[in-house]
TORRO-522317 format. One record per residue (C-alpha): residue number from 0; z, y, x. Coordinates in nm, 4 decimals, always signed. Last residue first. Layout:
BEGIN
R  seq        c3        c2        c1
R  NUM         Z         Y         X
...
# end
This chain:
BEGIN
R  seq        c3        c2        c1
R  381   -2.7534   +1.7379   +0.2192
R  380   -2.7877   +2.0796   +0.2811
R  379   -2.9149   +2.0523   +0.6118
R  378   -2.7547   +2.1301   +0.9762
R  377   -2.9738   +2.1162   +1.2726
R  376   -2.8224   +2.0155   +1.6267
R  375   -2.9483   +2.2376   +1.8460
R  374   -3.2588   +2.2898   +2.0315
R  373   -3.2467   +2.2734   +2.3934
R  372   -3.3061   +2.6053   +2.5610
R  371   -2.9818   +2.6535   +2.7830
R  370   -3.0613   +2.2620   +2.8803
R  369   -3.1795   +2.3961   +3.2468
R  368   -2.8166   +2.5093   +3.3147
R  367   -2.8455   +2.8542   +3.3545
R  366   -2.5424   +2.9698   +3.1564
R  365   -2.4682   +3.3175   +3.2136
R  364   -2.6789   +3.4301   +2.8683
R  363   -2.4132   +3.1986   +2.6590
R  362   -2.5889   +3.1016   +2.3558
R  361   -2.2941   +3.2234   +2.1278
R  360   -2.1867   +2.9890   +1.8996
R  359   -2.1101   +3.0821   +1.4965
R  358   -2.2113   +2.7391   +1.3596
R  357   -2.5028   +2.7804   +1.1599
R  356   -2.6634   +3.1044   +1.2564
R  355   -2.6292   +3.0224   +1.6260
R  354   -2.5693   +3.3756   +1.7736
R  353   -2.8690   +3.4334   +2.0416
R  352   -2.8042   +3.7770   +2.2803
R  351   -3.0749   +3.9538   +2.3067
R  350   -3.0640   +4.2786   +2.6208
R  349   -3.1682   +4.5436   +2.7181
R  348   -2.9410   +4.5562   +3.0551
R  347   -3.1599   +4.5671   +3.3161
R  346   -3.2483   +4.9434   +3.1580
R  345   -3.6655   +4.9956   +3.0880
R  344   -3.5700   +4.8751   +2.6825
R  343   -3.4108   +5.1987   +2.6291
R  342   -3.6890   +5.4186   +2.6683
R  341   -3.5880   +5.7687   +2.6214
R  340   -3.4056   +5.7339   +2.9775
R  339   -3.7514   +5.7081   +3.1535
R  338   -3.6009   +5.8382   +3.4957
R  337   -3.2755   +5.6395   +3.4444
R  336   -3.3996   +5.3555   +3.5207
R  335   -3.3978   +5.4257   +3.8829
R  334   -3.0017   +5.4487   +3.8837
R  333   -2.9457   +5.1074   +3.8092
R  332   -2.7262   +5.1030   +3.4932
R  331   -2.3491   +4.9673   +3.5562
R  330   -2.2060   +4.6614   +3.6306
R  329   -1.8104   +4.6658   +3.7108
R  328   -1.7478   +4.4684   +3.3237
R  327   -1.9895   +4.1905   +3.4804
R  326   -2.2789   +3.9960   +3.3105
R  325   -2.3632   +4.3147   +3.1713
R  324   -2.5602   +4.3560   +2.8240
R  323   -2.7245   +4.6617   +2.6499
R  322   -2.7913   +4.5245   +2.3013
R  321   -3.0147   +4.3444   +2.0379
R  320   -2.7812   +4.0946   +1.8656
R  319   -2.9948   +3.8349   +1.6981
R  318   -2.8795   +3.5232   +1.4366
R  317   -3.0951   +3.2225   +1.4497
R  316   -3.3174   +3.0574   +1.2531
R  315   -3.4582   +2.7668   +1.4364
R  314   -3.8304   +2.7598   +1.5539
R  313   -3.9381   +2.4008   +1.8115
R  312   -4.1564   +2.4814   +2.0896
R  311   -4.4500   +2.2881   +2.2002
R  310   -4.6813   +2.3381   +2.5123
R  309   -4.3387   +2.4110   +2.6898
R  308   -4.2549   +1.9942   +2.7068
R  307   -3.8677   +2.0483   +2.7571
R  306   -3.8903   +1.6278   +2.6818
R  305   -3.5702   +1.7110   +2.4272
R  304   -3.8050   +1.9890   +2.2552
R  303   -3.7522   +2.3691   +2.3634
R  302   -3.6201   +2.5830   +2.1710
R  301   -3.8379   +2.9875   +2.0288
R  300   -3.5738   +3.1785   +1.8034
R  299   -3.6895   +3.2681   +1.4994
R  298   -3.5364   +3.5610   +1.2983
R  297   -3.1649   +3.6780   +1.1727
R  296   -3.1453   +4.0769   +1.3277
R  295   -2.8757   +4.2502   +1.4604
R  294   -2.9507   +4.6051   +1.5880
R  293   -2.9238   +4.8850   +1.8470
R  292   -2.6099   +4.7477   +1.9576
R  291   -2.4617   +4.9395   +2.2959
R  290   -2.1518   +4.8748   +2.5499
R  289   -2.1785   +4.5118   +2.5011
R  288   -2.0091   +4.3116   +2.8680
R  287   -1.7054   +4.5611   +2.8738
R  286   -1.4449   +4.2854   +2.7465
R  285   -1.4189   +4.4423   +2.4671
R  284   -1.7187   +4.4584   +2.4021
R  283   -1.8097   +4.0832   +2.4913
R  282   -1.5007   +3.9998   +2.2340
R  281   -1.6254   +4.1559   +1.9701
R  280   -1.9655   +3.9462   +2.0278
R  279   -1.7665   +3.6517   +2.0235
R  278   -1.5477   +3.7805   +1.6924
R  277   -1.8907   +3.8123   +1.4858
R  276   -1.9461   +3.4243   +1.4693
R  275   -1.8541   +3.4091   +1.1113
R  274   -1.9661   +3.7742   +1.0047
R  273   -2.2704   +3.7000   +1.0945
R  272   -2.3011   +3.4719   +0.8058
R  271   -2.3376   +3.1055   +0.8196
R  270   -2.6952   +2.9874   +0.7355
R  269   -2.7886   +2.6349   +0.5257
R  268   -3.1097   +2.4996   +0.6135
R  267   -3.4772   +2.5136   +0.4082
R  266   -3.7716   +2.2830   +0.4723
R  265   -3.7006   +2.1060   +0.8016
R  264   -3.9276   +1.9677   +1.0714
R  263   -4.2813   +2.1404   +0.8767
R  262   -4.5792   +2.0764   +1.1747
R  261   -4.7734   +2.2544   +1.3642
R  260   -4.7418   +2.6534   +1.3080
R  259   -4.9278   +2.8818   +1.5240
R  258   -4.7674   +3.1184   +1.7931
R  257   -4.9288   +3.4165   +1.9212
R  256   -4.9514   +3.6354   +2.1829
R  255   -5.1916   +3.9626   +2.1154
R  254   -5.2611   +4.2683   +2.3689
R  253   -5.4400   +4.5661   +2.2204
R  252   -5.6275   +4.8729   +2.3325
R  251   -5.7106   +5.1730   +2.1464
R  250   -5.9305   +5.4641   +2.1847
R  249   -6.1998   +5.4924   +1.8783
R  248   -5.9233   +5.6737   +1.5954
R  247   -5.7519   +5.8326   +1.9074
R  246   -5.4646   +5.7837   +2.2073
R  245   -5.3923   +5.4025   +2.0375
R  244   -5.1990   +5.1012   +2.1266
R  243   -5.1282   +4.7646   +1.9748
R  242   -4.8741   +4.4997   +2.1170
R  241   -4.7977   +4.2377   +1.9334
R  240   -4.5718   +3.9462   +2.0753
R  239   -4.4359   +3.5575   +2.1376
R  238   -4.3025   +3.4303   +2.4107
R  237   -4.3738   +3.1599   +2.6543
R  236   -4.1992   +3.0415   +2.9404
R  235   -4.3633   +2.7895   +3.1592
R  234   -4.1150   +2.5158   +3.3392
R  233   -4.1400   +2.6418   +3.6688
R  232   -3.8317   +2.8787   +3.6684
R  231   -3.6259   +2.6337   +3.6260
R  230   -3.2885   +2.7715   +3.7999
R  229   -3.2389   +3.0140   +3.4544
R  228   -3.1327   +3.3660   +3.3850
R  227   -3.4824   +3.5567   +3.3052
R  226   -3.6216   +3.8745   +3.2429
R  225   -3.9929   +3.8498   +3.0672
R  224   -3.9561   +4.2155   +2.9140
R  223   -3.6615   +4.1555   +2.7625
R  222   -3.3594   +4.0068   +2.9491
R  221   -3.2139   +3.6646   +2.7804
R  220   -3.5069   +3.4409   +2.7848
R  219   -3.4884   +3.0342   +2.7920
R  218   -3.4478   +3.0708   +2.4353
R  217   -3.7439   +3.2721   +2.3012
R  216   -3.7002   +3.5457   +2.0963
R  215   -3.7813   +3.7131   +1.7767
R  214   -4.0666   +3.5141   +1.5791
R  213   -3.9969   +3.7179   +1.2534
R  212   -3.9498   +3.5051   +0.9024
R  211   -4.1574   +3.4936   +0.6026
R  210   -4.2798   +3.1562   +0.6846
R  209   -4.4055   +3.3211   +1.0222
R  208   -4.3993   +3.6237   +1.0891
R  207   -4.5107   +3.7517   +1.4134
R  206   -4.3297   +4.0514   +1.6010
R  205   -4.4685   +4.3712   +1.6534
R  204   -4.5058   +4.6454   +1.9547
R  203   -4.6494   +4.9598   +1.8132
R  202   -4.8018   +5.2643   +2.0861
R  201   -4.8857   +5.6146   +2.0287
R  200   -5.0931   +5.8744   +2.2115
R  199   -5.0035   +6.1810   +2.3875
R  198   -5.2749   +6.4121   +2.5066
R  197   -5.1356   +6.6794   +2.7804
R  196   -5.3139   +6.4631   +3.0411
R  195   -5.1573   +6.3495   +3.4005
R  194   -4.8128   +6.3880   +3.2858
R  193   -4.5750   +6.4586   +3.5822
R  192   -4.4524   +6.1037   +3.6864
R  191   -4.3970   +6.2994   +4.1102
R  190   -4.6541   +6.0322   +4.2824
R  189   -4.9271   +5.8785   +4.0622
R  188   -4.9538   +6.1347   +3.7797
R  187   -4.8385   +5.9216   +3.4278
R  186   -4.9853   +5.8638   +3.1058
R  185   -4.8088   +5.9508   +2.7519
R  184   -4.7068   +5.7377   +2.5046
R  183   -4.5205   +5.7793   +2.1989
R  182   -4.3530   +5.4648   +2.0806
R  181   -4.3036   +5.2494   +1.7881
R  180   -4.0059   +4.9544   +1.7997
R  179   -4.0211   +4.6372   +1.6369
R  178   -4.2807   +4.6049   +1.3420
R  177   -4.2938   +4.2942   +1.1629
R  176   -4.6344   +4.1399   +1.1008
R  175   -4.7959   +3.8901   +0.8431
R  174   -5.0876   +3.7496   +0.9512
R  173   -5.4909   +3.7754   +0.9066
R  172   -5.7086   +3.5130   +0.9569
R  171   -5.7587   +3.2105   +1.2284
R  170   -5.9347   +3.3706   +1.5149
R  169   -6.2394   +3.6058   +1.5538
R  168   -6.3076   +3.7868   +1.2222
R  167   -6.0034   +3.7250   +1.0880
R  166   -5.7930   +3.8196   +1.3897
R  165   -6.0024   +4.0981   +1.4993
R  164   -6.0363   +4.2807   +1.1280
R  163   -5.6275   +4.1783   +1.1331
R  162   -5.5963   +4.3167   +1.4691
R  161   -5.8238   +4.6681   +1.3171
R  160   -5.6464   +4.7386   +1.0385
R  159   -5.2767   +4.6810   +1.2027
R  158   -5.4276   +4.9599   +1.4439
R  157   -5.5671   +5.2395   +1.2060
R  156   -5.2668   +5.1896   +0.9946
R  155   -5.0418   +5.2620   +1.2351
R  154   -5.2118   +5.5771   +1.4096
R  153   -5.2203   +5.6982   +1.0623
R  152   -4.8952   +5.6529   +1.0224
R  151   -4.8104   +5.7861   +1.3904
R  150   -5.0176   +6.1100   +1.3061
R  149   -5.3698   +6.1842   +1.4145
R  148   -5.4195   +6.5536   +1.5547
R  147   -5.2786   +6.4744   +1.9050
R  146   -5.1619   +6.7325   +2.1237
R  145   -4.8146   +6.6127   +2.1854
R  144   -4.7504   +6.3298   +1.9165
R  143   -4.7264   +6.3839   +1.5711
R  142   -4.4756   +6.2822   +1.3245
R  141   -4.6086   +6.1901   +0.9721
R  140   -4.4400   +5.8437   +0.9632
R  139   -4.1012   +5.9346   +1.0676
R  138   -3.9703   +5.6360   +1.1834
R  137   -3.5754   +5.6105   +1.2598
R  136   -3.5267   +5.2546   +1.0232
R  135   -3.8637   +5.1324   +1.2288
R  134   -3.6477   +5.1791   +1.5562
R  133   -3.8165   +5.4930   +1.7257
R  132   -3.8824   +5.5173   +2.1021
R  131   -3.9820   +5.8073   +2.2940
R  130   -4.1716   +5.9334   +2.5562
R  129   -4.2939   +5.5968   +2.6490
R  128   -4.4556   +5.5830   +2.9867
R  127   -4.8274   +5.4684   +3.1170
R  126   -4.8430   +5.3344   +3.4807
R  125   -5.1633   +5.3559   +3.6654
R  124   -5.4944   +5.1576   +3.5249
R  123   -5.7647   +5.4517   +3.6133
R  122   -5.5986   +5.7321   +3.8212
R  121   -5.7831   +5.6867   +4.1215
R  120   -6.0998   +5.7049   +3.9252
R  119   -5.9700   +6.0753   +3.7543
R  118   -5.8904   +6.0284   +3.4093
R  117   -6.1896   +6.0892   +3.1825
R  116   -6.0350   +6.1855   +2.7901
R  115   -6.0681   +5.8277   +2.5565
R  114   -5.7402   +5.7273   +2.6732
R  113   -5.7115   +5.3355   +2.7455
R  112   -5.6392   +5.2470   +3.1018
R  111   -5.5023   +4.9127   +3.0699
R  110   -5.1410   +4.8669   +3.2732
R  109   -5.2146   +4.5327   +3.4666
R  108   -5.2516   +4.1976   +3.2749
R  107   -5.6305   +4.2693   +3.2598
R  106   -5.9226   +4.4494   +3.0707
R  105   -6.2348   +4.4850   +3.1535
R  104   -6.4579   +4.7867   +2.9908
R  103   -6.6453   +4.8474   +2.6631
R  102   -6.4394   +5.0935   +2.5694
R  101   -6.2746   +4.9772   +2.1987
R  100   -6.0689   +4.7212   +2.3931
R   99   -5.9149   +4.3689   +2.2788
R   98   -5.6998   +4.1026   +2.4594
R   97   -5.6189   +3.7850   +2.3290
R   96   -5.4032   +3.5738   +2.5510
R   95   -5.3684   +3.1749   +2.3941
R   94   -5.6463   +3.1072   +2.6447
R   93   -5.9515   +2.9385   +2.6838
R   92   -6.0956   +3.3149   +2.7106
R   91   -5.7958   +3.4187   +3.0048
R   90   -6.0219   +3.3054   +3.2867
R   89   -6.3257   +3.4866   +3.1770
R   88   -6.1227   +3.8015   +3.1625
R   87   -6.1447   +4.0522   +2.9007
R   86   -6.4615   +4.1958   +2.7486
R   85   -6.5139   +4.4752   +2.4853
R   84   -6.5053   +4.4594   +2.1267
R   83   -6.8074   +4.2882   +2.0188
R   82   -6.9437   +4.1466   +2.3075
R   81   -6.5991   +4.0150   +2.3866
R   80   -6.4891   +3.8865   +2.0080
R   79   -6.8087   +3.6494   +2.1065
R   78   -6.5139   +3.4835   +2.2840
R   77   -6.3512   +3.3614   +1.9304
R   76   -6.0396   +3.4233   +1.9802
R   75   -5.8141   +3.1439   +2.1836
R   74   -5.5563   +2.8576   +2.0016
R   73   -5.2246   +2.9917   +1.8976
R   72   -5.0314   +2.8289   +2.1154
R   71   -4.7320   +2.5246   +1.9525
R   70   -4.5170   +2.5759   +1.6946
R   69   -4.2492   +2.3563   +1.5275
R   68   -4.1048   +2.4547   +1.2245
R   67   -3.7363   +2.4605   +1.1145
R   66   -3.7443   +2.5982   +0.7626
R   65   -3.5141   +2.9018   +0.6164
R   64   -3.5941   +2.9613   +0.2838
R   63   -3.7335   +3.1719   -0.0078
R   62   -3.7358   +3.4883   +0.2549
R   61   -3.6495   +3.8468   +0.2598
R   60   -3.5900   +3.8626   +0.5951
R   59   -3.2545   +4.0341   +0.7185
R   58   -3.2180   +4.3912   +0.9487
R   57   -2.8491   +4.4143   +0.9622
R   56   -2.8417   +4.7636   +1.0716
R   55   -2.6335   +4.9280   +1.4090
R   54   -2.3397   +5.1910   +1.4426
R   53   -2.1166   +5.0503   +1.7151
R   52   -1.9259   +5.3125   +1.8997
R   51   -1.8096   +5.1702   +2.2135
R   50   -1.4861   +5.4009   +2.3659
R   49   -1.4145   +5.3607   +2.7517
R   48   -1.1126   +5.2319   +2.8850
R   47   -1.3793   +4.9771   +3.1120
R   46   -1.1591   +4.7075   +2.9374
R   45   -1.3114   +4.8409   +2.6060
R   44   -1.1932   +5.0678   +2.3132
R   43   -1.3626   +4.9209   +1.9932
R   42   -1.5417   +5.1507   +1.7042
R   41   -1.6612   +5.0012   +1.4137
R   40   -2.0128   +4.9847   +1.1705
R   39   -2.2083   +4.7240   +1.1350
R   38   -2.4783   +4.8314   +0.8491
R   37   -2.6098   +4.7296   +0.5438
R   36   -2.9245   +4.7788   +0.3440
R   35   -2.9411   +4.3815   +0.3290
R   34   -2.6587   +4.1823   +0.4181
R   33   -2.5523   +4.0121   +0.1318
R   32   -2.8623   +3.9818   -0.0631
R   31   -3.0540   +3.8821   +0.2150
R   30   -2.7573   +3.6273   +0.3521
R   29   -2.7766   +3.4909   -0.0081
R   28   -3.1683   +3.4720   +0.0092
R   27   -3.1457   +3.2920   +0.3650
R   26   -2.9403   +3.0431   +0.1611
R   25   -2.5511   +2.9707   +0.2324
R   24   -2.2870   +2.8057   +0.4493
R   23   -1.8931   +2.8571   +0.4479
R   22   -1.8799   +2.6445   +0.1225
R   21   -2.0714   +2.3677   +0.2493
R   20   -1.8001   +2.4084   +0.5581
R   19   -1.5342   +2.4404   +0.2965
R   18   -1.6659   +2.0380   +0.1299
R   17   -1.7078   +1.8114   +0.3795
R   16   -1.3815   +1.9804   +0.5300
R   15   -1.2520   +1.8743   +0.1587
R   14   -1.4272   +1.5782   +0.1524
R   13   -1.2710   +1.4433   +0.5006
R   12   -0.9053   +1.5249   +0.3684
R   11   -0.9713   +1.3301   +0.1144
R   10   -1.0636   +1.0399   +0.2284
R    9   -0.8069   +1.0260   +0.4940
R    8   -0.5695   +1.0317   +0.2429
R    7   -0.6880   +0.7564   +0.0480
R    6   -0.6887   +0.5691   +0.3873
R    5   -0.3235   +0.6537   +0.4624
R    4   -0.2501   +0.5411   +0.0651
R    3   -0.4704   +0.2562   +0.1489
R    2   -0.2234   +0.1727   +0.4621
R    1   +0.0697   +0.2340   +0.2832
R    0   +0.0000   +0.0000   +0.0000
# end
């Protein structure tokens, strides 16, 4: 009798943890509704004794469902999109790099040289710099840059236009987008950064959505721009991105890597709230590691499979925390980056950090093990 009342017990202890943690979980539409239009707001003094003023938005698809997909390279453009729109190189045209132009010229991974007005030949292909940056909750859509009669909605529309012209002309059809950051762009003198024309033009970088959900991040990167923490550098990193750029209506220049869904792993798992994991990104402030949020954001995040086979990644909803990040409380800016200060993401310290949106775990950026990127174990519903 003791040992079935022990069992009994046992039972029912196990259906009612069974139970809260299927309480503690919910639909992507009940983290919309929860979180949407809202903002984290707080204040935290840090180990550095230095105030952190946190004043970012939840930015939350509005989605049916959160799937698990896995993705592999968007397979190359159409190579006749070279006579129509300007060439790229031959050894990018099997590639998953799609590069367009409106002049006619080459294009390559270096800074493209895309203002319609003649820049001097030594110029051509130098450094370009963002005057400014505006999170899509700061855009003003009838702003103007410097000397430059089309407006950043225009310039906007214009560009979006003309990728999905490209993409279903060219590639597999038009997609949905989410826009990231816009910029004003202006071009650079070679030695002292003075601008070299007065003509400012505008530039959009974009996520791809996929399933109603933004491709945010990939797991084996921490840093933006490509800045990693991990010994395996030789396993091939890829991310996914839009970037469109325009100084006119018929001077534009584009760079497009994409993702393209290959098979349905999950059809809709259950989320945790930020709130839920919130303390371990409390406790980086605090601790002097977080001394800026521009933004959380639920999206993809790009694992690898258990063979780390990088032709193949596998997309799990994930929670984001775009920040300034140090691994060390005594870090502090580099002193170069401070001569494009309008930028944010030129710092070392832009920053994701990856908040597993079903259990709460930070994806610690110091660990550089070479399982960092291994997809986690997926909840479901049932």
């Amino acid at each position: 009798m003791k040992r079935s009342l022990v069992s009994l017990l046992a039972i029912i202890i196990l259906l009612s943890v069974t139970t809260a943690e299927a309480q503690d979980r919910f639909t992507i539409t009940e983290i919309y509704s929860h979180y949407n239009g809202r903002r984290w707001q707080d204040s935290y003094l840090t180990i550095r004794n230095e105030t952190v003023t946190i004043d970012a938005p939840f930015i939350i698809p509005s989605a049916d469902s959160a799937p698990v997909i896995r993705v592999g390279y968007y397979p190359a453009l159409n190579p006749a999109l070279c006579d129509d729109y300007g060439t790229y190189p031959r050894s990018y045209r099997d590639h998953v790099d799609a590069w367009a132009r409106s002049d006619g010229t080459d294009i390559t991974l270096a800074m493209s040289q895309y203002w319609e007005y003649e820049i001097p030949e030594q110029y051509a292909g130098k450094c370009h710099f963002g005057e400014k940056v505006f999170l899509p909750d700061e855009l003003d859509w009838n702003h103007h840059a410097e000397n430059n009669d089309m407006s950043m909605g225009e310039a906007y529309a214009l560009l979006t236009a003309k990728l999905n012209e490209i993409l279903t002309v060219y590639g597999g059809g038009a997609m949905e987008l989410q826009l990231r950051d816009a910029y004003t762009m202006g071009l650079y003198r070679n030695k002292d950064n003075h601008p070299l024309v007065d003509h400012r033009g505008y530039s959009f970088d974009f996520k791809q959505v996929i399933r109603g959900i933004p491709a945010l991040g990939n797991a084996h990167l921490t840093y933006q721009h490509g800045r990693m923490r991990t010994n395996y550098p030789w396993e091939s990193v890829y991310d996914n991105w839009i970037q469109l750029k325009m100084s006119s209506p018929h001077s534009y220049a584009m760079s497009v890597h994409l993702w393209q869904e290959e098979a349905l792993l999950h059809e809709d798992i259950p989320l945790i709230p930020f709130d839920a994991g919130k303390a371990e990104i409390e406790k980086m402030i605090l601790d002097g590691m977080i001394r800026h949020i521009r933004r959380i954001q639920l999206g993809y995040v790009a694992y690898t499979e258990p063979d780390h086979n990088t032709k193949h990644w596998i997309l799990v909803p994930t929670w984001v925390v775009d920040c300034d990040w140090f691994p060390d409380a005594k870090d502090d800016f580099w002193k170069e980056e401070f001569t494009d200060e309008a930028n944010p993401y030129s710092r070392s310290a832009a920053h994701l950090i990856y908040l597993n949106a079903q259990t709460g775990k930070v994806l610690n950026p110091m660990n550089t093990a070479r399982n960092r990127s291994d997809v986690p174990r997926i909840l479901t519903f049932k």
